[in-house]
C-alpha positions in Angstrom: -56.0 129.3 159.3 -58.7 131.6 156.9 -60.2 132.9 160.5 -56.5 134.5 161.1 -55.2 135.3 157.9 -58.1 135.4 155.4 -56.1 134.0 152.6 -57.5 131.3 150.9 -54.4 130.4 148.8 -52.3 129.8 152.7 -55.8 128.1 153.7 -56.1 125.7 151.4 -53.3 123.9 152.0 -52.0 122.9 148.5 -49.2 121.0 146.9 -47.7 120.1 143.9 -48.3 116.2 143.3 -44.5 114.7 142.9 -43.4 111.2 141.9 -40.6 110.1 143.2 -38.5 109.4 139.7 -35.1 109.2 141.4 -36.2 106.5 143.8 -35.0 107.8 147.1 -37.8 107.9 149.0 -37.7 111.6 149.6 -39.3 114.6 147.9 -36.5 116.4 146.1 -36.3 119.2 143.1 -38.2 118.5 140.3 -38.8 118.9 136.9 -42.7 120.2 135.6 -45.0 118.2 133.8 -43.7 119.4 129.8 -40.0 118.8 130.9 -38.6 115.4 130.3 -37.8 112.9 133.3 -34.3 113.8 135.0 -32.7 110.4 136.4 -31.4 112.7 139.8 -34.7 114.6 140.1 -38.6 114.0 141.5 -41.1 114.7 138.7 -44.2 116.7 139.3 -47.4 115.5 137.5 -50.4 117.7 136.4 -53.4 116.8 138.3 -55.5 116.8 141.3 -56.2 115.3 144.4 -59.9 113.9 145.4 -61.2 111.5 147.8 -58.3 112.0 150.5 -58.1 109.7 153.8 -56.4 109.1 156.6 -55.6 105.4 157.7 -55.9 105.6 161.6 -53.4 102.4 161.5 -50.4 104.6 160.3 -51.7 108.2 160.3 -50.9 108.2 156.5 -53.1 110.1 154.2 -53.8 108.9 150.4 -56.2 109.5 148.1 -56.8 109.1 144.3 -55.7 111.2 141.5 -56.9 112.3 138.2 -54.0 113.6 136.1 -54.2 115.6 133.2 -53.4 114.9 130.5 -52.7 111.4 130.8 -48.9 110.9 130.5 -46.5 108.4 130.8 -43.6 108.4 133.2 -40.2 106.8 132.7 
């Protein structure tokens, strides 16, 4: 995408990191990291994302996370 558009921001392909608080399996609204947990919304968690992979067994990526600072959820 940089070779078309030579925007790194649309290049990089980033994302907020979201729990899902409400449970419903799905990425909803959400509240930032300083607001308090909403029982109907998804909450989004200050950190970032290293080490990603893909699991050829159910094309799934993951990775591990480093959040800052550490909170507590719930």
């Amino acid at each position: 995408m940089f070779d078309a558009t030579h925007d790194e921001e649309k290049s990089q392909g980033w994302t907020a990191l979201i729990l899902d608080t409400n449970g419903n399996g799905k990425r909803d609204e959400y509240v930032e990291p300083d607001q308090p947990v909403d029982p109907t919304k998804d909450k989004r968690i200050a950190g970032a994302f290293y080490g990603v992979t893909v699991s050829p067994v159910t094309v799934r990526s993951g990775g591990h996370c480093w959040a800052f600072p550490v909170q507590s959820f719930g």
